[in-house]
N, C-alpha and C positions, 0 to 999 in steps of 0.2 A: 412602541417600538415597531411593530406589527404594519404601522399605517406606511411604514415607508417603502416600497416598492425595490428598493436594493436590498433591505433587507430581509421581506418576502423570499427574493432570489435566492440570499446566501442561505437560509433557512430549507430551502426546498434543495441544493447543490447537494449542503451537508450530509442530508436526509440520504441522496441517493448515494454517496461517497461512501457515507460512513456503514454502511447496509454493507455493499461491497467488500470494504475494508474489513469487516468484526466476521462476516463469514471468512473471505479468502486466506486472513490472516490468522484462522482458528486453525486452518490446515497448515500455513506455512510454519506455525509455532509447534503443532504436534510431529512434522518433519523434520524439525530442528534446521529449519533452511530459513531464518530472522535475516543473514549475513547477505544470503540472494534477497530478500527484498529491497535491504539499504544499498549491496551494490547497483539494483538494478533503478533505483533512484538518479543515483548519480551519474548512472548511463545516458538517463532520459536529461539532462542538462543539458548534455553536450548535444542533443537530438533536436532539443526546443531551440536554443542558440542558433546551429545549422539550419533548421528552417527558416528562420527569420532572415539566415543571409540570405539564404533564395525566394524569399517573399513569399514562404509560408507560412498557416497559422502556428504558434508554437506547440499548442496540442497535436498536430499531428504528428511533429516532428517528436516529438515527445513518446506518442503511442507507436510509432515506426522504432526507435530505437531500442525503448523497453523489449518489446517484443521481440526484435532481433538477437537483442542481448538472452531474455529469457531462454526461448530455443536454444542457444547457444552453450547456457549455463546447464539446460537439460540433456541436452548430445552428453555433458563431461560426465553426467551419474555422478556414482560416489566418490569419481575421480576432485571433485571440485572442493569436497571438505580437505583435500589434501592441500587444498593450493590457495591458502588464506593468501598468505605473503602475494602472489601473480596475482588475484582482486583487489587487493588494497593499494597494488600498483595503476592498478585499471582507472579504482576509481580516482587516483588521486590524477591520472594522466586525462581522464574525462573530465575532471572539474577543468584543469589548465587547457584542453581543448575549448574548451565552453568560452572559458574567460579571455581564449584569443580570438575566436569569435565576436565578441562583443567588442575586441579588440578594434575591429574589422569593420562593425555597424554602432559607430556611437551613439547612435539617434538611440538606440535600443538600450542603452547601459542604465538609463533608468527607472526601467523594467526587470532591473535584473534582481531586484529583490524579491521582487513577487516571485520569480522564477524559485529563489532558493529558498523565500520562507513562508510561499503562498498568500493569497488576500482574498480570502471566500468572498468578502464586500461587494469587490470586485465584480460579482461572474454576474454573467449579462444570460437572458433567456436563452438566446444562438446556444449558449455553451451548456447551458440548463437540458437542453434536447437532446446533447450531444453526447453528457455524463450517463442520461437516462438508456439512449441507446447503446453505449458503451456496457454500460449495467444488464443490461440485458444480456447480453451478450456474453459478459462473464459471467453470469449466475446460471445461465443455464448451459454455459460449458462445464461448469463446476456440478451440476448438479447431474449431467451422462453421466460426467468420469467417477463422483465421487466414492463409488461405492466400492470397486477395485482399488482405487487412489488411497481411503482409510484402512485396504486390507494390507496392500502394499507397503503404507506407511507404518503401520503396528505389528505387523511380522511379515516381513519382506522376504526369508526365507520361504517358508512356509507358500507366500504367495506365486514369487516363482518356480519351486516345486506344482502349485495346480496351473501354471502357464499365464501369469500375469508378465507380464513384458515389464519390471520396473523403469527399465530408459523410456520407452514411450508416455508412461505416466507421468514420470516426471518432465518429460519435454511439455507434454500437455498442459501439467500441470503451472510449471514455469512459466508456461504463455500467459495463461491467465492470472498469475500472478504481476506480469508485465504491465497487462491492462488495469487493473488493479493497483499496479502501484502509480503509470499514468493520470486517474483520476485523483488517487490520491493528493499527488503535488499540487493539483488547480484550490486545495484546500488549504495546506498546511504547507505549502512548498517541499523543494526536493531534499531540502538535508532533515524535515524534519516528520516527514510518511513514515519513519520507525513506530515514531510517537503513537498514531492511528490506527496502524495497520497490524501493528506488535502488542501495545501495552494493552488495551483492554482483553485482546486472544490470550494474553498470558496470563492476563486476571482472572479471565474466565474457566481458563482451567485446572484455577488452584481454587475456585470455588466451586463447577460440577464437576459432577462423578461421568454422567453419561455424556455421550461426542452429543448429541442433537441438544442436552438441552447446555451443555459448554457452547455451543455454533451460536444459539439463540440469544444466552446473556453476553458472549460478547457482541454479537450484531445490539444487542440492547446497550451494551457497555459504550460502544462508540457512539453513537448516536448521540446519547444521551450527553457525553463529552463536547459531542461538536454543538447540541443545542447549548447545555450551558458557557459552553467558553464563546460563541457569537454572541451571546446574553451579555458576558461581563464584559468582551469586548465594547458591547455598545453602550453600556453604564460607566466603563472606568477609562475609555479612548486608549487602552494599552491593547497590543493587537492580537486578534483572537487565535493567530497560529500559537503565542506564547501561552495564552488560557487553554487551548486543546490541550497542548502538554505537559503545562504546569498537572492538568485535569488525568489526564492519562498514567504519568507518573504515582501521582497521587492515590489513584486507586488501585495502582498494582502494588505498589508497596504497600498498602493498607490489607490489600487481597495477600500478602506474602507473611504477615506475620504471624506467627508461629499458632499452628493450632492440628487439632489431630491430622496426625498423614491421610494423603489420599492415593487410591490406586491412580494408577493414569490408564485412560478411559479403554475400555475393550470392546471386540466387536458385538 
């Protein structure tokens, strides 16, 4: 499997995605902000689409929107858990934006799967350099803020009573969840980054007690996911977006059932 050079690539992609995803998505599950990741998925659609009308790569347009959207979603604060209904407007108005985009460049229409359910096979070195630099760059945004960001997020009172700013965190925070979920899609596409970025963070912390060593088996959770589901993709020709989260699901409901309570993690 090994000998073939595409699949070298999606093996090394995964690696860097999925690293990404099982940290950022440790935080976005212990915020209970799941709902900004998937909306900001389906932001990044309508972003990738829009570049290709103007003869850009999709990924940038991709990481341009996320981000904008992210920031966006961090300005609202706690205003945003009020306003399910106005995101779910968003995103459904962001997919129909997307698809009249494509409306507009038919040569592109069919790419448009990949766009919405990813094809790690796919990724070519160019984009291999691009996820890594990308990764960089959100792991060690994540890892300045992180320290105020989990105080924040597990007693938010308390935090700003000692003068933590929680809107800047969260805008922070939200950015880099942008980028984040950006990478994501180049794996598993945009409707299906939940899968990645969520299920094994939620695994992870229904099996550790402590946030560092929850951060690590989910960073292990996903990984592990995306190596086997590129495995069974190339054994059984069914696509490896569907093995991620057949894979992902799998172990969180297996992580979910019933066994002694646990705290949820403290500082």
């Amino acid at each position: 499997m090994l000998s073939y050079d595409f699949m070298q690539n999606a093996f090394v992609a995964a690696t860097i995605v999925a690293i990404v995803a099982g940290v950022v998505g440790y935080f976005l599950v212990l915020r209970g902000q799941t709902f900004a990741g998937h909306a900001l998925a389906h932001v990044g659609f309508t972003g990738a689409t829009g570049a290709v009308l103007i003869g850009v790569a999709p990924l940038w347009g991709l990481v341009l929107m996320t981000l904008v959207a992210g920031i966006g979603m961090g300005f609202m604060g706690e205003r945003m858990a009020q306003r399910d209904v106005a995101i779910g407007i968003v995103l459904a108005l962001s997919l129909g934006l997307g698809l009249l985009f494509l409306h507009f460049y038919t040569a592109f229409a069919s790419e448009a799967a990949t766009l919405l359910f990813g094809n790690v096979l796919a990724v070519d070195p160019g984009t291999i350099r691009i996820l890594l630099a990308l990764a960089v760059v959100t792991l060690a945004m994540l890892a300045v803020i992180a320290r105020p960001l989990l105080f924040a997020s597990l007693q938010p009172e308390l935090a700003e009573a000692k003068g933590v700013s929680l809107q800047l965190y969260s805008v922070l925070f939200l950015a880099v969840v942008a980028v984040a979920t950006a990478e994501c899609a180049q794996i598993v596409g945009v409707l299906l980054v939940f899968a990645l970025m969520v299920g094994p963070a939620a695994a992870a912390q229904r099996l550790a007690g402590g946030v560092a060593t929850g951060i690590l088996l989910s960073a292990v959770l996903a990984v592990g996911e995306a190596w086997l589901g590129i495995a069974l993709a190339y054994y059984t020709d069914w696509p490896s977006s569907f093995w991620i989260t057949a894979l992902s699901g799998t172990v969180y409901f297996a992580a979910a059932m019933p066994r002694p309570r646990r705290t949820r993690p403290t500082l």
